[in-house]
DRENDO-1510 file (C-alpha; in Angstrom, 1 decimal, always signed):
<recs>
REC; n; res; u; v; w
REC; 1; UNK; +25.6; -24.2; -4.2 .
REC; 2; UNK; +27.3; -22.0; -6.6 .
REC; 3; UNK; +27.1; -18.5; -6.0 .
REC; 4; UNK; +25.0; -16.1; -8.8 .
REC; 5; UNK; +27.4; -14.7; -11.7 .
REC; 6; UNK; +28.1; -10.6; -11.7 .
REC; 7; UNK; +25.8; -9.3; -14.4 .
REC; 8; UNK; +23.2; -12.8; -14.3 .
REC; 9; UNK; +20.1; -11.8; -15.4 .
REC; 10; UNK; +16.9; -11.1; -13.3 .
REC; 11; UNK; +16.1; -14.9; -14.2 .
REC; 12; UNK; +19.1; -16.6; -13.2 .
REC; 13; UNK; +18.6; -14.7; -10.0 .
REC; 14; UNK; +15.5; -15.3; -8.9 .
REC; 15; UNK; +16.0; -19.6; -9.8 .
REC; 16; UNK; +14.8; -21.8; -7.3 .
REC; 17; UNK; +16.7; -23.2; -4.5 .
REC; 18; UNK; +15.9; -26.8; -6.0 .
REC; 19; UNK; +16.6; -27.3; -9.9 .
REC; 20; UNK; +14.5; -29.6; -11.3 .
REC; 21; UNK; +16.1; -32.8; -11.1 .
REC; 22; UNK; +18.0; -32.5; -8.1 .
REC; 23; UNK; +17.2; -34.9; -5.3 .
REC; 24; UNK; +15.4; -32.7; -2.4 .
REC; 25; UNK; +16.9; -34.8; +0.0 .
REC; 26; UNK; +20.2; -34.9; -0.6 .
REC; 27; UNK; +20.1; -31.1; -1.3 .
REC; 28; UNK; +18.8; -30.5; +2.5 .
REC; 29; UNK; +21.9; -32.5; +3.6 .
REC; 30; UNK; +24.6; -30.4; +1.8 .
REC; 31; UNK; +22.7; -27.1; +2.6 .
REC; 32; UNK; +22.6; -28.9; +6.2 .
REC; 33; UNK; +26.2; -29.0; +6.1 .
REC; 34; UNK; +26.8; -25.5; +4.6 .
REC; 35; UNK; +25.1; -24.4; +7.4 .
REC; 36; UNK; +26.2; -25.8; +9.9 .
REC; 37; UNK; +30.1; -24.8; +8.9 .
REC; 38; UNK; +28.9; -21.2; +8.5 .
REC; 39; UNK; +27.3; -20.9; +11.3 .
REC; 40; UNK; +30.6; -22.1; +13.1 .
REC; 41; UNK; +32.6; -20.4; +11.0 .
REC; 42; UNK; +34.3; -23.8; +10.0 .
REC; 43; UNK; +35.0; -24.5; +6.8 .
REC; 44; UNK; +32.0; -24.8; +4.2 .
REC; 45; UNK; +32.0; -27.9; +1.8 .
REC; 46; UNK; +29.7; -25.1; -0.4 .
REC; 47; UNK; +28.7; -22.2; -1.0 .
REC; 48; UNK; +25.6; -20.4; -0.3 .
REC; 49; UNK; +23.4; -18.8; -3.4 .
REC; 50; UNK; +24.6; -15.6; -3.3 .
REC; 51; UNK; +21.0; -14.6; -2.0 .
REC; 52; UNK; +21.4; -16.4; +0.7 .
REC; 53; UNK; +24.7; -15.5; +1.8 .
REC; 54; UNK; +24.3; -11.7; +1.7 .
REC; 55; UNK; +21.0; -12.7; +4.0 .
REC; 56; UNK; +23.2; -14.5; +6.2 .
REC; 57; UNK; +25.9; -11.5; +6.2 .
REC; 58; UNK; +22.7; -9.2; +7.1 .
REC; 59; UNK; +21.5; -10.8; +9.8 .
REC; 60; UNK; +25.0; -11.7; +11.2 .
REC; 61; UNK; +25.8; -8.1; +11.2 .
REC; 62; UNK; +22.4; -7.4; +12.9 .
REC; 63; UNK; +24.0; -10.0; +15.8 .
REC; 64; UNK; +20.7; -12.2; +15.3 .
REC; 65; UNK; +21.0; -15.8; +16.5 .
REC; 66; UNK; +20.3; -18.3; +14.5 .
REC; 67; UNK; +19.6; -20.5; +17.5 .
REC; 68; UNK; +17.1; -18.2; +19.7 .
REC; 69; UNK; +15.5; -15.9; +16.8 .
REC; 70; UNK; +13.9; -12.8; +18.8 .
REC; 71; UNK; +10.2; -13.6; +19.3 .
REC; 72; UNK; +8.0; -12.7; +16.0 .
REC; 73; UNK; +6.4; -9.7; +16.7 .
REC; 74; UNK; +2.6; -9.1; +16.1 .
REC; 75; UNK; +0.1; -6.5; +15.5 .
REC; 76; UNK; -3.2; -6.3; +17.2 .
REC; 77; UNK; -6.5; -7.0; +15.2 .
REC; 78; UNK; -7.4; -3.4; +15.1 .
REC; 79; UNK; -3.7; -2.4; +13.8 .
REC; 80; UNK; -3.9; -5.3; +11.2 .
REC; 81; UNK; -7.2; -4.5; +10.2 .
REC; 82; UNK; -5.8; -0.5; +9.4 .
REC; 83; UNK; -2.7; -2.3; +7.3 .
REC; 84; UNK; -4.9; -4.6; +4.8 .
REC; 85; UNK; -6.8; -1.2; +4.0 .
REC; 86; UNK; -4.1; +0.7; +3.3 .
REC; 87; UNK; -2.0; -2.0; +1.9 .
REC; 88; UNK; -2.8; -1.0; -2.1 .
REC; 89; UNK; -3.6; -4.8; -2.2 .
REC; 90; UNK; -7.0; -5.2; -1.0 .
REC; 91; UNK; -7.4; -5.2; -4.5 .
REC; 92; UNK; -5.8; -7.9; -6.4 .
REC; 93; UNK; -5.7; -10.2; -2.7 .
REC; 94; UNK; -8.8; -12.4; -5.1 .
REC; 95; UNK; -6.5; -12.2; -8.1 .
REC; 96; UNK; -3.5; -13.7; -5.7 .
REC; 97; UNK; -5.2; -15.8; -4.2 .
REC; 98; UNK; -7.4; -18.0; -7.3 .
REC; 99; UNK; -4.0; -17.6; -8.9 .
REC; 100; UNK; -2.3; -20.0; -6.6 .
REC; 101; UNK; -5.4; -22.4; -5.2 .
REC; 102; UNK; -4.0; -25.2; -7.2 .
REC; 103; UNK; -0.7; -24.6; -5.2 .
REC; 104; UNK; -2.6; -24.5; -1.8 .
REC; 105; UNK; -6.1; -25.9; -1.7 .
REC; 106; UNK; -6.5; -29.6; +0.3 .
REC; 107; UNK; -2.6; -29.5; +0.2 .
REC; 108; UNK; +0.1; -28.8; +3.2 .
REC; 109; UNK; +1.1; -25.6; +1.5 .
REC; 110; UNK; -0.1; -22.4; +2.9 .
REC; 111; UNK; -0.9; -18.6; +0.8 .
REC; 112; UNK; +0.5; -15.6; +2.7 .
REC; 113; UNK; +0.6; -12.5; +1.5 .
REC; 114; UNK; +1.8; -9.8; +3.5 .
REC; 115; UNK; +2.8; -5.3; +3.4 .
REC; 116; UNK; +5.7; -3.8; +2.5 .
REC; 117; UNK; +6.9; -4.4; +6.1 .
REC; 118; UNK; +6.8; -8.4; +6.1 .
REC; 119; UNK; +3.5; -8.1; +8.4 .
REC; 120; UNK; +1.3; -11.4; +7.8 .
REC; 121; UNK; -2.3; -9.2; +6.3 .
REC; 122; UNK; -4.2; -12.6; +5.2 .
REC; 123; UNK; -3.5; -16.4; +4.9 .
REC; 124; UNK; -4.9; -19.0; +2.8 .
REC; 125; UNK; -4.8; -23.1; +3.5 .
REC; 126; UNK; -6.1; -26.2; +4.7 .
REC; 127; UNK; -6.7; -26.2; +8.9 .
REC; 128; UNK; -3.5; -28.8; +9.0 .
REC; 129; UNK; -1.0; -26.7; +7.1 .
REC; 130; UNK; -2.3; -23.2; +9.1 .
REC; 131; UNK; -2.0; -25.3; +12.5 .
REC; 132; UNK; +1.7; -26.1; +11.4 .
REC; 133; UNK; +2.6; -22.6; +10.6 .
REC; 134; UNK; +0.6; -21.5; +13.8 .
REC; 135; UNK; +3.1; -23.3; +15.9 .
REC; 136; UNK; +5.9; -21.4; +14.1 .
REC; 137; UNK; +4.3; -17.9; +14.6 .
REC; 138; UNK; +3.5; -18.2; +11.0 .
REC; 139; UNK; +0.1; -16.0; +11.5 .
REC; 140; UNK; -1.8; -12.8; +10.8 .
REC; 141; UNK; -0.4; -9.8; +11.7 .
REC; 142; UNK; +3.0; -11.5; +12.4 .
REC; 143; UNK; +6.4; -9.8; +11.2 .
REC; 144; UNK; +7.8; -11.9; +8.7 .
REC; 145; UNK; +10.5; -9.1; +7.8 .
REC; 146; UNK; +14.6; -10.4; +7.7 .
REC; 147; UNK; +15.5; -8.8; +11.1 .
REC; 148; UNK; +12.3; -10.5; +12.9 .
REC; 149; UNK; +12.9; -13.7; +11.6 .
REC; 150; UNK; +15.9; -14.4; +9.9 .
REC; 151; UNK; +16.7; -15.3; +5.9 .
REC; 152; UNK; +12.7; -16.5; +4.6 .
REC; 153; UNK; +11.0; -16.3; +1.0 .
REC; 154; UNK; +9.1; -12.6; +2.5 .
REC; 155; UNK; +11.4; -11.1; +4.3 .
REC; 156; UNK; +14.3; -12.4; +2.0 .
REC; 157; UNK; +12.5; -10.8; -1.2 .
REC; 158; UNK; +11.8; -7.3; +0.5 .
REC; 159; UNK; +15.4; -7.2; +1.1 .
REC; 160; UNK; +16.8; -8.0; -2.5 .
REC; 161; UNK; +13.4; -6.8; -4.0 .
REC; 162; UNK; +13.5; -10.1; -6.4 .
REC; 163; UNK; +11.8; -13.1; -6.3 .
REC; 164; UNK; +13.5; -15.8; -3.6 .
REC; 165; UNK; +12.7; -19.8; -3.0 .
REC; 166; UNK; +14.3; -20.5; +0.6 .
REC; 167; UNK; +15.0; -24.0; +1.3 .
REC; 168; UNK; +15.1; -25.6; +4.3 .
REC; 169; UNK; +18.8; -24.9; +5.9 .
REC; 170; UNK; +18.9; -22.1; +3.7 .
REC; 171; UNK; +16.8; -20.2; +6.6 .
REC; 172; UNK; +18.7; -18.8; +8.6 .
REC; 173; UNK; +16.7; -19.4; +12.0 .
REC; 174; UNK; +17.1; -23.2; +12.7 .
REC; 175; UNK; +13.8; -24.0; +13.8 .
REC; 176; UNK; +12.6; -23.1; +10.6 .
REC; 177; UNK; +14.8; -25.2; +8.4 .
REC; 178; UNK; +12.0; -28.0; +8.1 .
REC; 179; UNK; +9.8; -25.3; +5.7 .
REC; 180; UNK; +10.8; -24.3; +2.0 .
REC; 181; UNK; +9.1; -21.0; +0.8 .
REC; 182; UNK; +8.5; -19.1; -2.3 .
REC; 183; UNK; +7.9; -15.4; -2.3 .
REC; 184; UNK; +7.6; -12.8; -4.9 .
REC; 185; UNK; +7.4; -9.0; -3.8 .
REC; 186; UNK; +4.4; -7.2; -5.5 .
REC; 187; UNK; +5.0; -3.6; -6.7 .
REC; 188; UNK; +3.2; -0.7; -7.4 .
REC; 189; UNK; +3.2; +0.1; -10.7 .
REC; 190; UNK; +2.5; +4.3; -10.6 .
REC; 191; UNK; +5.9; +4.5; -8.4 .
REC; 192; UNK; +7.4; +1.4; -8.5 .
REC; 193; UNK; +7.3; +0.9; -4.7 .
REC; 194; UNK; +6.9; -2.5; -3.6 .
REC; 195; UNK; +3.5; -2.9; -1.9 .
REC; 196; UNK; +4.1; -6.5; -0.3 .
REC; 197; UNK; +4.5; -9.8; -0.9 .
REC; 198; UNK; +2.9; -12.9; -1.8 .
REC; 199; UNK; +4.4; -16.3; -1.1 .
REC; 200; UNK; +3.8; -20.2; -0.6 .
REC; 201; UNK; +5.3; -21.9; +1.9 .
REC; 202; UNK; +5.3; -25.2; +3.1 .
REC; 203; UNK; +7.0; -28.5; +4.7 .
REC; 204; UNK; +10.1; -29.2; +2.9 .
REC; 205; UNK; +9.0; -32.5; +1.2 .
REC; 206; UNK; +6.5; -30.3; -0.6 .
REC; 207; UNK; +9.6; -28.3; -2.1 .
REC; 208; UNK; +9.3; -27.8; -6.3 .
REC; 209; UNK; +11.1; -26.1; -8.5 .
REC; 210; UNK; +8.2; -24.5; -10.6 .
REC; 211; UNK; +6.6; -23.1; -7.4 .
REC; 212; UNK; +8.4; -19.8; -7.5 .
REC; 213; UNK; +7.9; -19.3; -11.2 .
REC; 214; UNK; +3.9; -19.5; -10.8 .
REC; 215; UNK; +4.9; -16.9; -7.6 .
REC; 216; UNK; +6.4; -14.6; -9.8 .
REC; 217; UNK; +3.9; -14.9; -12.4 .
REC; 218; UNK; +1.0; -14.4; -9.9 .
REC; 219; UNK; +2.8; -11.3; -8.9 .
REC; 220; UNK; +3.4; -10.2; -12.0 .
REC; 221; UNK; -0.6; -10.3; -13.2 .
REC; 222; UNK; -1.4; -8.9; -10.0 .
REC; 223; UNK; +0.7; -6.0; -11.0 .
REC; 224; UNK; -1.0; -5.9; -14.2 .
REC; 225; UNK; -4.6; -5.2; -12.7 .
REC; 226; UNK; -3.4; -2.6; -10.3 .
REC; 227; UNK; -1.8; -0.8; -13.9 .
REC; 228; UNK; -5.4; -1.3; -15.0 .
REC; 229; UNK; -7.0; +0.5; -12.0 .
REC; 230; UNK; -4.3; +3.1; -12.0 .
REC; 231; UNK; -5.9; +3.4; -16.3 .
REC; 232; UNK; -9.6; +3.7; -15.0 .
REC; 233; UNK; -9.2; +6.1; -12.2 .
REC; 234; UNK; -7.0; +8.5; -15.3 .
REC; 235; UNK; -10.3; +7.7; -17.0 .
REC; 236; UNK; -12.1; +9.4; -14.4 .
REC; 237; UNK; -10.1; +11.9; -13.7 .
REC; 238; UNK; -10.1; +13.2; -17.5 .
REC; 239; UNK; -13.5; +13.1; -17.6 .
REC; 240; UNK; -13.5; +15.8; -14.8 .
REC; 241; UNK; -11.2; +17.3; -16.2 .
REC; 242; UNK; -11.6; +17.6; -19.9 .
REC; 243; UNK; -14.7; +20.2; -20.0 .
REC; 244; UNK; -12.5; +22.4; -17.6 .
REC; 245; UNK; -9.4; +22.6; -20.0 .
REC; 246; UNK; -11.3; +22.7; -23.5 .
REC; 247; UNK; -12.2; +26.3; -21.8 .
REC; 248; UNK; -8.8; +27.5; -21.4 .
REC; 249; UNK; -6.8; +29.7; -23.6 .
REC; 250; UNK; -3.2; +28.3; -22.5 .
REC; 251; UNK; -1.5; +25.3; -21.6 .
REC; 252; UNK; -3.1; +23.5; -18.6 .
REC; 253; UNK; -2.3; +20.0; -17.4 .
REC; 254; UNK; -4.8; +17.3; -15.2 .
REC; 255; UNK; -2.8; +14.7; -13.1 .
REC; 256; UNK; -3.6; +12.0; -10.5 .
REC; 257; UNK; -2.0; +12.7; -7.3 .
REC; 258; UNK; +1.2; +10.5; -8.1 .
REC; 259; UNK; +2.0; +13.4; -11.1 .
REC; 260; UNK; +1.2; +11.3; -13.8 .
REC; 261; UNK; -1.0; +13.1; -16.7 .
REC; 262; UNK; -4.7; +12.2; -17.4 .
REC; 263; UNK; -5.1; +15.4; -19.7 .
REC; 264; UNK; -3.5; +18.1; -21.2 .
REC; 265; UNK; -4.4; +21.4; -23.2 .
REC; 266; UNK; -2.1; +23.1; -25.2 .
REC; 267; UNK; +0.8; +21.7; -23.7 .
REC; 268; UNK; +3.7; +19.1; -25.0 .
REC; 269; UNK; +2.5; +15.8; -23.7 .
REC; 270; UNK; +4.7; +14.7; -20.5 .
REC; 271; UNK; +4.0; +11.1; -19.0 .
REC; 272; UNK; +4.4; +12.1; -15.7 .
REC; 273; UNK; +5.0; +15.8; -13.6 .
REC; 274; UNK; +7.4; +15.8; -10.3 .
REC; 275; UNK; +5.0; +17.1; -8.0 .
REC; 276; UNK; +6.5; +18.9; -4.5 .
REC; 277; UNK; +6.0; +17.0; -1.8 .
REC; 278; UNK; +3.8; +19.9; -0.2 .
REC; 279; UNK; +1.4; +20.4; -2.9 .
REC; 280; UNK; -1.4; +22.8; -2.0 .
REC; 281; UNK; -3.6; +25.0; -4.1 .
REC; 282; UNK; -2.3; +28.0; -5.2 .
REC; 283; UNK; +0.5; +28.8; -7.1 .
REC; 284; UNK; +3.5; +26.5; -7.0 .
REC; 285; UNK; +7.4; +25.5; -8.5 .
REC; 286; UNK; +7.3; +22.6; -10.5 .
REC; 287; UNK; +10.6; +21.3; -11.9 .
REC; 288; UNK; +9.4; +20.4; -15.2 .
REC; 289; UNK; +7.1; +23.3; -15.6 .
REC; 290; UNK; +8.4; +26.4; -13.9 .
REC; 291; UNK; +5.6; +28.6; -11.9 .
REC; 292; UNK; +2.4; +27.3; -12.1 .
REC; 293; UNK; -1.4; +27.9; -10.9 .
REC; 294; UNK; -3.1; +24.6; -9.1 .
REC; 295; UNK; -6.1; +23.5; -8.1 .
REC; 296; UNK; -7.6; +20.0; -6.4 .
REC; 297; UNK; -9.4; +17.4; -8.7 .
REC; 298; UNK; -11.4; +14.4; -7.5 .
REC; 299; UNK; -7.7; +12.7; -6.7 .
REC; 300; UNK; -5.8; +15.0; -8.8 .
REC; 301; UNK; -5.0; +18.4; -9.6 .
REC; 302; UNK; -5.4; +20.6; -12.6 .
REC; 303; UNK; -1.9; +22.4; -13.5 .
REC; 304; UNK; -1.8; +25.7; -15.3 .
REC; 305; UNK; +2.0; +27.0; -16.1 .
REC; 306; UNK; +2.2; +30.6; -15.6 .
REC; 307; UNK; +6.2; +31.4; -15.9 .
REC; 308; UNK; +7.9; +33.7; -13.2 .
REC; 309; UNK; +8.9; +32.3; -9.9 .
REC; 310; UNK; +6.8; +34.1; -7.0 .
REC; 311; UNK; +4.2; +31.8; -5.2 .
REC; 312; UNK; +1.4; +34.1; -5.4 .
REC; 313; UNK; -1.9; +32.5; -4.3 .
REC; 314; UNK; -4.7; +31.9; -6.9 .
REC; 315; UNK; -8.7; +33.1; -6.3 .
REC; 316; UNK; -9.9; +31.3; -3.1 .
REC; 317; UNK; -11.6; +27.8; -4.1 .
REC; 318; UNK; -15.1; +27.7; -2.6 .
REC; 319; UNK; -15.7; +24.2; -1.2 .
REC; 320; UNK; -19.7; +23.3; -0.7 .
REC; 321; UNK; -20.8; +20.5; +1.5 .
REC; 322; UNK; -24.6; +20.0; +0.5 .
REC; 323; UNK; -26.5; +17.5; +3.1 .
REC; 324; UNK; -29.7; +19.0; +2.3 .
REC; 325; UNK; -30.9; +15.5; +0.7 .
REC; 326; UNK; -30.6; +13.4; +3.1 .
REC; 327; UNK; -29.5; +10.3; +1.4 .
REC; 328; UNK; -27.4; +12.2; -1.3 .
REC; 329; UNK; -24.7; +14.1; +0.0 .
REC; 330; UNK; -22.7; +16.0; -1.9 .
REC; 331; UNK; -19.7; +18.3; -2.6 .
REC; 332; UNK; -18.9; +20.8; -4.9 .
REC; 333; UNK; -15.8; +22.1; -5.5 .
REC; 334; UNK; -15.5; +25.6; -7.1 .
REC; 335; UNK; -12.2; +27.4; -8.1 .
REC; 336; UNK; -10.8; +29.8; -10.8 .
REC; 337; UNK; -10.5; +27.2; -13.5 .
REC; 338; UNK; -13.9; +25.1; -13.2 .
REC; 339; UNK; -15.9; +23.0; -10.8 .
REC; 340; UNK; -16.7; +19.2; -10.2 .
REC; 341; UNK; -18.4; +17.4; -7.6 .
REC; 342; UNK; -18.2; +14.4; -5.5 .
REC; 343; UNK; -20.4; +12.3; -3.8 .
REC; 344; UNK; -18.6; +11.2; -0.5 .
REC; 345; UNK; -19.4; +7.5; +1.4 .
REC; 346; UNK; -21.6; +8.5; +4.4 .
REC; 347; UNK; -18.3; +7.8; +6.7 .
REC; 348; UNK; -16.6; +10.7; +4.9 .
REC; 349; UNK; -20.2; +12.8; +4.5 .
REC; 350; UNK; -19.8; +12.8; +8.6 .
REC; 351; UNK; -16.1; +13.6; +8.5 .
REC; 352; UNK; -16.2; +16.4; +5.9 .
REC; 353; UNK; -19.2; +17.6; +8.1 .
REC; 354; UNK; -17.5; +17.3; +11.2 .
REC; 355; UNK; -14.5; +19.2; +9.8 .
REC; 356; UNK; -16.3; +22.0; +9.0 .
REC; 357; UNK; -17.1; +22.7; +12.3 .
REC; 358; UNK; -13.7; +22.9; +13.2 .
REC; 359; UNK; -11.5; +24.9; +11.4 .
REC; 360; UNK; -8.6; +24.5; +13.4 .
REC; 361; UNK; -8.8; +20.8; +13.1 .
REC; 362; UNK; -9.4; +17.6; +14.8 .
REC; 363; UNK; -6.7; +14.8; +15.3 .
REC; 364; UNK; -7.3; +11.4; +14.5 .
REC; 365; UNK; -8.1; +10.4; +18.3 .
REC; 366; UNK; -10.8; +13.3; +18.9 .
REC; 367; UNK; -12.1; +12.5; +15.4 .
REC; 368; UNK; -12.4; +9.0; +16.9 .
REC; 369; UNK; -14.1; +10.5; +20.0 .
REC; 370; UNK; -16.7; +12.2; +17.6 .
REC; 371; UNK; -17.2; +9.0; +15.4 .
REC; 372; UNK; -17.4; +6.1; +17.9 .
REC; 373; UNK; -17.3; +7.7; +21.0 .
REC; 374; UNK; -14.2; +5.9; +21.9 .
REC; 375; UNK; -10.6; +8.0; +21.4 .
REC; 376; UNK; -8.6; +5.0; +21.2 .
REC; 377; UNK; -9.9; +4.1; +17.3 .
REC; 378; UNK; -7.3; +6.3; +15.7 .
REC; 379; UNK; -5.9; +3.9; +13.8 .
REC; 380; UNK; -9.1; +3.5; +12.0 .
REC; 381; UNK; -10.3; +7.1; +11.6 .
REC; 382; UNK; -6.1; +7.4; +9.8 .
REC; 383; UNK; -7.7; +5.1; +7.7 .
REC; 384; UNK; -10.2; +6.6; +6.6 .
REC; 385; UNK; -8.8; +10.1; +6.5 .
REC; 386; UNK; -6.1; +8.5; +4.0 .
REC; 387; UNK; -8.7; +7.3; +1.8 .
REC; 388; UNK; -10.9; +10.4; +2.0 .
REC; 389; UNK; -7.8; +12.9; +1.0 .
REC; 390; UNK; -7.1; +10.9; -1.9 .
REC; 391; UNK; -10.5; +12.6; -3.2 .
REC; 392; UNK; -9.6; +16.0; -1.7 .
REC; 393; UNK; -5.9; +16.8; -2.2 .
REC; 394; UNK; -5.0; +20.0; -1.1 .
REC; 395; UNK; -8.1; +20.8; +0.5 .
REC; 396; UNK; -8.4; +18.6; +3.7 .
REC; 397; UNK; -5.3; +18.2; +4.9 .
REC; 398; UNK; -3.5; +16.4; +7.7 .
REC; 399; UNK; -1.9; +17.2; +11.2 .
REC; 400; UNK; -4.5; +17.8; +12.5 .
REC; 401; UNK; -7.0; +17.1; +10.0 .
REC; 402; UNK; -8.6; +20.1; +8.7 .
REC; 403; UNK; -10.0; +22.1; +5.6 .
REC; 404; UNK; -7.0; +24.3; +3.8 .
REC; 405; UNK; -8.0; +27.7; +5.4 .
REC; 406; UNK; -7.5; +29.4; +1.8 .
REC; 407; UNK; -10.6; +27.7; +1.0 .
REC; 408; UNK; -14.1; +28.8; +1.4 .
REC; 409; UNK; -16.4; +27.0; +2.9 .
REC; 410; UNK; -20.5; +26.3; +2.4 .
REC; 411; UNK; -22.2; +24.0; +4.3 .
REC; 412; UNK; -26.0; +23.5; +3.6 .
REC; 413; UNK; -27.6; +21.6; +6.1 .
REC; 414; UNK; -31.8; +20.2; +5.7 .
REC; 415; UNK; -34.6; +22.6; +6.9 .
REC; 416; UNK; -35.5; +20.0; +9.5 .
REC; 417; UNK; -32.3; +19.1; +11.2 .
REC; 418; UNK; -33.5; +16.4; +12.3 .
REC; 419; UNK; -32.8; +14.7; +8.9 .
REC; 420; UNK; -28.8; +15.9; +9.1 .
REC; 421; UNK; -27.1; +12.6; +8.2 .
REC; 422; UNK; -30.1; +10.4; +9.3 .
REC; 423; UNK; -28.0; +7.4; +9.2 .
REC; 424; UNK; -25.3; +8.3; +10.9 .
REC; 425; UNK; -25.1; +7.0; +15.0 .
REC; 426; UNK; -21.3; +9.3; +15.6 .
REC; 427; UNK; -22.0; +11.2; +18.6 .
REC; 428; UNK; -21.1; +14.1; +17.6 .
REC; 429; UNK; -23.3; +14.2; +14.4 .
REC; 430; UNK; -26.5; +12.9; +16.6 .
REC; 431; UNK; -25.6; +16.1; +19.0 .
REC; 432; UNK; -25.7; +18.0; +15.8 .
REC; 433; UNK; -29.1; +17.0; +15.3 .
REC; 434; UNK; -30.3; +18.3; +18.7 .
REC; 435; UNK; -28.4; +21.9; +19.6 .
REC; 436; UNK; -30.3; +22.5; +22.6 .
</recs>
């Protein structure tokens, strides 16, 4: 129950509560004991990993009690259903998930993997082990975060940002001290933020000292495939973007929305730009760069320094919306330095169409009302919208959601309009059909 050395390494810190060789049993007794002095304020035969105790000094200071934890709070279905989309981990949630079945299937361990907020987005186990952690509030769309729930392997490795194995009196919440959990936070490797986090927990007679080391490592090659989609989409974007700087005379720059470079013309080679939190077409200060000219890619821009320091705005960028092929919709983007084009999901054909029929923009309820009819789907239509201007940055933009009025826009609808968006059923597209 030694405390972690200054200067340990990022191994010694995230070892598990139980070494291997040490008896489980008579470990839960001592940590029993340290608690129960702590808690008192007695004095402890041991003390806490130091993990643990700054945990315990968190949630002290937050005047938490250990004995009657608040109630875990919970999302609705609609809510929790908007947080797995925009998560970042929808992606890798089949490479977490086959990475621990060995850990979980036919077992009394459970697979939770949760946001960057400790909320419960999925849950993997037999129907014994999820009925156990039912009865603790263990569940979907439950807050598994330090201040909902006291010192636990999710909310506990948000806090420290390092993998964490908490063992049973090591919780901080007493009704929880017959579970041991293992969680490792997952993080995004464009920004280094971290997205959530995936951990097993179960009763503490399951309790081994390998589990968190196949948590971290799970983690860790989770990581790995969202650096390998974060390589593809580059891909994509210099493919855009490479015909468009091989006809420019100076130094130009493609990068994904996150400032890191796909392509570059005449320009030292910089791994990633600061980008200004505001970024719109036009001209704009960059740190690294000075003045420069931008314009939108397919989830990018295209970066042309142009010295001085005034923001004078660049051409207009002509924006096309063609539905006139009725399965087929496309867009076209037109500016100064090129064009590319994009072939939106029919949810975003009827949102991009729906926007350009409202310059002044539509928040995410009466987009809602024009979609389903039904106001109270925000949440969804955010999610969509979040998705959609990943494609568009810079030229739909938010609060309320609208097209940047320094672009142009051209919509070309069928002959017969019968035939605008034939599968779409949003009310406001069907009225669209049928003007009079």
């Amino acid at each position: 129950m030694t405390s972690t050395r200054p200067g340990a390494s990022r191994r010694r810190a995230a070892e598990p509560a139980v070494g291997a060789g040490e008896d489980p049993a008579g470990y839960a007794r001592i940590l029993a004991a340290v608690y129960e002095a702590t808690m008192s304020g007695d004095k402890s035969p041991a003390r806490p990993r130091e993990v643990v105790d700054d945990s315990w000094r968190r949630l002290r200071g937050l005047g938490i009690d250990p004995e009657s934890a608040p109630p875990t709070p919970r999302i609705t279905p609609s809510r929790l259903d908007t947080r797995r989309r925009e998560s970042g981990l929808v992606e890798v949630l089949d490479h977490l998930v086959h990475g621990l079945d060995a850990v979980v299937d036919g077992g009394d361990n459970i697979l939770v993997v949760t946001d960057q907020h400790g909320v419960v987005l999925w849950r993997r186990g037999s129907s014994s082990a999820l009925g156990r952690a039912d009865r603790l509030g263990f569940v979907e769309g439950a807050t598994w975060a330090e201040e909902s729930v006291g010192t636990n392997g999710i909310g506990t490795a948000l806090a420290s940002r390092r993998p964490v194995q908490i063992f049973s009196a090591e919780h901080y919440v007493r009704s929880h001290h017959a579970w041991t959990c293992a969680g490792a936070p997952i993080r995004d490797p464009r920004t280094g933020r971290v997205l959530g986090v995936v951990d097993v927990s179960g009763p503490v007679g399951t309790v081994h000292p390998a589990t968190l080391a196949l948590v971290d490592a799970v983690a860790r090659l989770a990581e790995s495939h969202l650096r390998e989609i974060h390589r593809e989409r580059l891909d994509r974007l210099r493919a855009v973007a490479a015909p468009m700087l091989s006809r420019m005379s100076g130094p130009a720059l493609a990068v994904d929305s996150d400032g890191w470079t796909a392509a570059i013309e005449s320009s030292p080679f910089r791994p990633r730009l600061l980008l200004p939190d505001d970024m719109t077409p036009g001209r704009a200060w960059m740190p690294d760069l000075g003045s420069c000219d931008v314009e939108p890619l397919p989830g990018g821009w295209l970066v042309r320094p142009v010295g001085g320091s005034d923001r004078e705005a660049t051409p207009r960028t002509l924006v096309r919306l063609d539905l006139t092929r009725p399965q087929h919709p496309t867009v076209h983007v037109h500016s100064a330095f090129g064009s590319w084009a994009h072939e939106p999901t029919p949810r975003h054909a009827e949102i991009l169409f729906l926007l350009t029929r409202s310059r002044d923009g539509r928040t995410a309820a009466q987009l809602a009302d024009d979609l389903f009819g039904d106001s109270g789907r925000a949440m969804t239509v955010r999610a969509e919208m979040s998705r959609l201007r990943r494609h568009f940055p810079g030229i739909v933009l938010g609060q309320p959601y609208r097209f940047d009025e320094a672009a142009t826009l051209d919509v070309r609808l069928p002959d017969d309009r019968t035939r605008l968006l034939p599968h779409s059923v949003s009310p406001a597209v069907v009225a669209a059909r049928n003007p009079l």
